[in-house]
N, CA, C and O atoms as CSV, one atom per row, in Angstrom:
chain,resi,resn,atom,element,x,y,z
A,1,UNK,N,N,-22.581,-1.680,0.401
A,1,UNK,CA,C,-21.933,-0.455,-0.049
A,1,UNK,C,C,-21.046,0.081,1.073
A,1,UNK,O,O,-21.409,-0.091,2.237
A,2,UNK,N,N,-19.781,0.791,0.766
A,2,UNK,CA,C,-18.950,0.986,1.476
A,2,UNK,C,C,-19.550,2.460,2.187
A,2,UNK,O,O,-19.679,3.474,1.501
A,3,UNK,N,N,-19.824,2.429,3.356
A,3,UNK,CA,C,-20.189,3.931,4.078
A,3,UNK,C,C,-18.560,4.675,4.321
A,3,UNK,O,O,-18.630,5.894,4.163
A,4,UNK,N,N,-17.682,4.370,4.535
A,4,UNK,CA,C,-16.380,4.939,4.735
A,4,UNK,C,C,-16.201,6.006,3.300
A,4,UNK,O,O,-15.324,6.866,3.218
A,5,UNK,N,N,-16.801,5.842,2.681
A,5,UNK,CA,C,-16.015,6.167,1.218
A,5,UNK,C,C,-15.758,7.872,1.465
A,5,UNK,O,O,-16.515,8.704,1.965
A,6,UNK,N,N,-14.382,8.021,0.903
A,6,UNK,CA,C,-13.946,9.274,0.944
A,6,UNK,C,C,-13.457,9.843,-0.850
A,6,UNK,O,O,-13.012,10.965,-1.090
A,7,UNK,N,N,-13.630,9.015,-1.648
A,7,UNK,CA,C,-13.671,9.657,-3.358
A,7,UNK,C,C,-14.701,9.181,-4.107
A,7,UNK,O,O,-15.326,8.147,-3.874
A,8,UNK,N,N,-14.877,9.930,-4.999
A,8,UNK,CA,C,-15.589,9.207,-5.924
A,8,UNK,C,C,-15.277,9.756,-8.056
A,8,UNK,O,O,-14.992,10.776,-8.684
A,9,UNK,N,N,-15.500,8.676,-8.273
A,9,UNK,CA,C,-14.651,8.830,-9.767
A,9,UNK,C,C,-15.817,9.359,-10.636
A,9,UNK,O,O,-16.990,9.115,-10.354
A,10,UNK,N,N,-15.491,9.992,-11.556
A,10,UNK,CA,C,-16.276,10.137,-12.235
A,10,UNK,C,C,-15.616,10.456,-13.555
A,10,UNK,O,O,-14.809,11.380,-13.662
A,11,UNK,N,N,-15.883,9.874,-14.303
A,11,UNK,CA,C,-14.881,9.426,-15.566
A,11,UNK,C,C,-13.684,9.179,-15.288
A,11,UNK,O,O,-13.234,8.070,-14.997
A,12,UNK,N,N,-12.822,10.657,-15.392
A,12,UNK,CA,C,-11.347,10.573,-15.919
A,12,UNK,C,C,-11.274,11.680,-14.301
A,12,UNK,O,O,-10.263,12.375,-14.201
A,13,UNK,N,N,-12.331,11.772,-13.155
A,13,UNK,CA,C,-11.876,12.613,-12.416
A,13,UNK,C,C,-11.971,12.017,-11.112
A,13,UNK,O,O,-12.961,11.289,-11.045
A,14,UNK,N,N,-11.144,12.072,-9.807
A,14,UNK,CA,C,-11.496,12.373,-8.718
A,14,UNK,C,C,-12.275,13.195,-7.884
A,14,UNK,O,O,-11.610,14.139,-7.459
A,15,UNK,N,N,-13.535,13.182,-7.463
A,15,UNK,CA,C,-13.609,14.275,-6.106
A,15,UNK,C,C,-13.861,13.626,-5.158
A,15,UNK,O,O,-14.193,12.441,-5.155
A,16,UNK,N,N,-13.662,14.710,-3.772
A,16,UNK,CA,C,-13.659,14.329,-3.136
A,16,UNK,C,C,-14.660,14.417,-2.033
A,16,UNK,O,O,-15.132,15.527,-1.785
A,17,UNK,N,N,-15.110,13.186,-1.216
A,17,UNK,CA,C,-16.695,13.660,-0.613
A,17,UNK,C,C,-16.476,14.254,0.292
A,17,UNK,O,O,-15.736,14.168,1.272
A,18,UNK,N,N,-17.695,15.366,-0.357
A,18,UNK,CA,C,-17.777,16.097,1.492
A,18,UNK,C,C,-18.721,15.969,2.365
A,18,UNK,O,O,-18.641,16.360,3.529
A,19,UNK,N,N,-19.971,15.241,1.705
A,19,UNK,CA,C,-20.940,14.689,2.681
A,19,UNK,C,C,-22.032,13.444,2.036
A,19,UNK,O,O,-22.365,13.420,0.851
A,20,UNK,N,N,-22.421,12.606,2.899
A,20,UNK,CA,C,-23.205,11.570,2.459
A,20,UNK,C,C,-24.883,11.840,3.407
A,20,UNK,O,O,-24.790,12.234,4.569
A,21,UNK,N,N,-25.829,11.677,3.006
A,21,UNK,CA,C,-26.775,11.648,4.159
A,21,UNK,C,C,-27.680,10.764,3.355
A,21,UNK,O,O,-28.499,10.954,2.456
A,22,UNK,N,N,-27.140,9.528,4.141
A,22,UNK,CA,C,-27.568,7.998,3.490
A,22,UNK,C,C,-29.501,7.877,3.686
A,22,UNK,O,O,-30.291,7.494,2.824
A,23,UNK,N,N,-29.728,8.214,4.708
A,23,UNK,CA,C,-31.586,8.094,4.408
A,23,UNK,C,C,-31.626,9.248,3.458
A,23,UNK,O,O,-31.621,8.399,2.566
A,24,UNK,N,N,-31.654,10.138,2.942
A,24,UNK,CA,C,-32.434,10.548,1.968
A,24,UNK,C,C,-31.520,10.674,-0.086
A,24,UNK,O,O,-31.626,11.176,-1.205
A,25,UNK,N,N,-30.787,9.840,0.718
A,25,UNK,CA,C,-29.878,9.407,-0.644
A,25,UNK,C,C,-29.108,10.842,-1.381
A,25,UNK,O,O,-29.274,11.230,-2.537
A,26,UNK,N,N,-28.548,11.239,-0.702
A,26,UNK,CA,C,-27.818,12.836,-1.059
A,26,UNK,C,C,-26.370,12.712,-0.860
A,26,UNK,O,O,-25.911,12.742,0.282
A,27,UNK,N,N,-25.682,12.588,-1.802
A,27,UNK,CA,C,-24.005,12.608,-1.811
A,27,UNK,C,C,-23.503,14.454,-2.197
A,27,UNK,O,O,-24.115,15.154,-3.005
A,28,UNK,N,N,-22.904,14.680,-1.799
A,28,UNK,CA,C,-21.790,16.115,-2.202
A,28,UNK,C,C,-20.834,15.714,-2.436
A,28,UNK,O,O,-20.471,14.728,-1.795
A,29,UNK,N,N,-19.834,16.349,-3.604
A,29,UNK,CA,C,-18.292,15.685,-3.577
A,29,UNK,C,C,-17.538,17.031,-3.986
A,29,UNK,O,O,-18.211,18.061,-4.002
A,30,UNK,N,N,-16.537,17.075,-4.231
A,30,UNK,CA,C,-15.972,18.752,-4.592
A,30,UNK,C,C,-14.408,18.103,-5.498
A,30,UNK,O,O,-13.530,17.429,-4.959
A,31,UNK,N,N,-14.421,18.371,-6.378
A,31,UNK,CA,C,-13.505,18.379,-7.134
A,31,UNK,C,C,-11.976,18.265,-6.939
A,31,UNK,O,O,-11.614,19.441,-6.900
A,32,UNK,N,N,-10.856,17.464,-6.791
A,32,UNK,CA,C,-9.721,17.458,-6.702
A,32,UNK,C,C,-8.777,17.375,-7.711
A,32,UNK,O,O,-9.190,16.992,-8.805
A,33,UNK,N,N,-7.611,17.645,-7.595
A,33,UNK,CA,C,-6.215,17.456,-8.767
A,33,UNK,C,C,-5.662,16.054,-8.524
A,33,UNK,O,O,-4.601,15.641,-8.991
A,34,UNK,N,N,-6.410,15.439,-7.822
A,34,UNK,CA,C,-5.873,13.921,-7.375
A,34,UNK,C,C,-6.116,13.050,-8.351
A,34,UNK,O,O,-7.155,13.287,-8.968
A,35,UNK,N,N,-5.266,11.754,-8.838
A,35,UNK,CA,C,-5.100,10.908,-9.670
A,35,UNK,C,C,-5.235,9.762,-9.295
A,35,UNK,O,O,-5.326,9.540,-8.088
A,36,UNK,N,N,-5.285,8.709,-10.243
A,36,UNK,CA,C,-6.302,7.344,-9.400
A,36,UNK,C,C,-4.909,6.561,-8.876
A,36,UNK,O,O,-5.150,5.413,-8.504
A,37,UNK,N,N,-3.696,6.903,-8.789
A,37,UNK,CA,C,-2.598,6.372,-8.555
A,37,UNK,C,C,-2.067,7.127,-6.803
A,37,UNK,O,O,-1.063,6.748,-6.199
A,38,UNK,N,N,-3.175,8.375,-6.224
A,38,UNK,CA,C,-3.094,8.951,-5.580
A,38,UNK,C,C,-3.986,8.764,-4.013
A,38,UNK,O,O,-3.772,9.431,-3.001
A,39,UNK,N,N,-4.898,7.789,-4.155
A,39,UNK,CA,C,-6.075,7.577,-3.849
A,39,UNK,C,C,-6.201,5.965,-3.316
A,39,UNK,O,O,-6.203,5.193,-4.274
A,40,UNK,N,N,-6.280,5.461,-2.326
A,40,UNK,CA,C,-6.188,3.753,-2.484
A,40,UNK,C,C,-7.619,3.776,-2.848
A,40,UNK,O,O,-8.563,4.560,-2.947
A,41,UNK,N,N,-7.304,2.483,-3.005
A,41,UNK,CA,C,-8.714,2.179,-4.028
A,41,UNK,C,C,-9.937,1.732,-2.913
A,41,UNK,O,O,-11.139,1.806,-3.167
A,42,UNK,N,N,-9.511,1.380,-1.968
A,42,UNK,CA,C,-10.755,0.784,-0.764
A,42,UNK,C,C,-11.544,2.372,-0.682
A,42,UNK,O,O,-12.718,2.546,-1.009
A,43,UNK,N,N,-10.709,3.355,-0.223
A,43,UNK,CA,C,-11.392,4.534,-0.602
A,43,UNK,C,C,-12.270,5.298,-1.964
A,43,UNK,O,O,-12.929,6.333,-1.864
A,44,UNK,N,N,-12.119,4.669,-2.938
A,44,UNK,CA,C,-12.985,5.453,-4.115
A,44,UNK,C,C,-14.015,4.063,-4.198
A,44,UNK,O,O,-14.021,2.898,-3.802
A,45,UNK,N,N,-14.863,4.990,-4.975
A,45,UNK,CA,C,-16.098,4.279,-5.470
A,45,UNK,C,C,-16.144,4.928,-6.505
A,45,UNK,O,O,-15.666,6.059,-6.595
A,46,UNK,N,N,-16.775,4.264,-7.529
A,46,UNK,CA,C,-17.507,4.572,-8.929
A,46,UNK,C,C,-18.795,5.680,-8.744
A,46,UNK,O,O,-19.628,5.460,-7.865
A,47,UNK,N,N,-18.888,6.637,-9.442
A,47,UNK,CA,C,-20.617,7.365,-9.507
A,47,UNK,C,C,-21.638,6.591,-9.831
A,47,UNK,O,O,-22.785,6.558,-9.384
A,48,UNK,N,N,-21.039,5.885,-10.765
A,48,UNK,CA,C,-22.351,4.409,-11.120
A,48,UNK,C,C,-22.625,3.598,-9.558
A,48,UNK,O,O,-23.499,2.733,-9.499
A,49,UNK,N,N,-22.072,3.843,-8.726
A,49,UNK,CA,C,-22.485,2.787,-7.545
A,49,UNK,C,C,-23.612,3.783,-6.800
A,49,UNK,O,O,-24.204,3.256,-5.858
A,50,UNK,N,N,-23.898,4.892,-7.058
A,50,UNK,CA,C,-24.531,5.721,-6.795
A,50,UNK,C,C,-26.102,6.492,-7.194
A,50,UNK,O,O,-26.802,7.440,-6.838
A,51,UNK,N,N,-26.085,5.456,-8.097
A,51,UNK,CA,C,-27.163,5.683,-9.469
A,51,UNK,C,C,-28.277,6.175,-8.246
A,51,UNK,O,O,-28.590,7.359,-8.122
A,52,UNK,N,N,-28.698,5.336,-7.568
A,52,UNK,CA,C,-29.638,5.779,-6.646
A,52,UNK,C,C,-30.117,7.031,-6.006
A,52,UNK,O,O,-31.260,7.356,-5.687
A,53,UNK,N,N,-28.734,7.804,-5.863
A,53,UNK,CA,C,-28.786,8.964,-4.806
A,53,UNK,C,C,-28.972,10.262,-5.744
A,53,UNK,O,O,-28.939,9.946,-6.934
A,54,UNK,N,N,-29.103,11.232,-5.586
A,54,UNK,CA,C,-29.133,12.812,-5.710
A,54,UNK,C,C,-27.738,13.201,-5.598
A,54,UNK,O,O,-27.344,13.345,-4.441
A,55,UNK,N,N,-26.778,13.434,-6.661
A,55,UNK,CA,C,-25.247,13.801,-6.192
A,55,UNK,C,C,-24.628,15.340,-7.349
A,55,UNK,O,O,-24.557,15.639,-8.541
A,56,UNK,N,N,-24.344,15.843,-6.141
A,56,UNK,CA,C,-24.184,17.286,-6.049
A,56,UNK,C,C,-22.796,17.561,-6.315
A,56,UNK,O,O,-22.302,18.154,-5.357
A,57,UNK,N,N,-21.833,17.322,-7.413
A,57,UNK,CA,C,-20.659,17.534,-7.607
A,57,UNK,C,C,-20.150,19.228,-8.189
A,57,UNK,O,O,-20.573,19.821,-9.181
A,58,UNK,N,N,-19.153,19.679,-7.213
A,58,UNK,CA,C,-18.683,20.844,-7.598
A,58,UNK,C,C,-17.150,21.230,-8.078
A,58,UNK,O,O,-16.084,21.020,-7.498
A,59,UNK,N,N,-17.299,21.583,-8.780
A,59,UNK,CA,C,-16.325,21.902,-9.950
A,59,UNK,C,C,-15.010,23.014,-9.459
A,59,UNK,O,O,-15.095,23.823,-10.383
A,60,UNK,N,N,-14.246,23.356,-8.865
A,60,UNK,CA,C,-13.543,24.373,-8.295
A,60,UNK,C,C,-12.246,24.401,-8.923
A,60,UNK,O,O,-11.364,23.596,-8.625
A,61,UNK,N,N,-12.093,25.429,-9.900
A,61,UNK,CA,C,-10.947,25.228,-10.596
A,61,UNK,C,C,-9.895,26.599,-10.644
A,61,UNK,O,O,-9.057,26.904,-11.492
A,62,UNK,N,N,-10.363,27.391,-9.179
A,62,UNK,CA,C,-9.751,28.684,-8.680
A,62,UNK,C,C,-9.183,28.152,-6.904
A,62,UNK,O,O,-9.726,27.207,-6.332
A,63,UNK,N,N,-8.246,28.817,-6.386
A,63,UNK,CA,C,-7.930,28.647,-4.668
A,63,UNK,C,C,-8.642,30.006,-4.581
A,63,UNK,O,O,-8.853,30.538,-5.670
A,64,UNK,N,N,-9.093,30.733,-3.369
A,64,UNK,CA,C,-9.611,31.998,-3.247
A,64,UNK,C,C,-8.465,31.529,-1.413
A,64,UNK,O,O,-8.385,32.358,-0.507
């Protein structure tokens, strides 16, 4: 599994990670306007590659 990874897809969306803490299997990712044409692909991973972990995706659809 790629430890570099900086996106992750989830359906029809990008977010983007903001933290991994690989021993206790805990991903965070936070939501982007980014498109899969936006993103190289060595950088994204699937959520299905993730089945394993606890993943905490947040939805942010305001700038404050």
């Amino acid at each position: 599994m790629n430890k570099n990874i900086k996106y992750l897809s989830v359906a029809d969306k990008i977010y983007r990670v903001t933290g991994i803490q690989w021993q206790q299997f805990l991903l965070e990712a936070e939501s982007t306007n980014l498109s899969f044409t936006d993103v190289l692909q060595e950088e994204l991973s699937d959520i299905l590659c993730f089945e394993e972990f606890t993943v905490r995706l947040i939805n942010r659809t305001s700038t404050v």
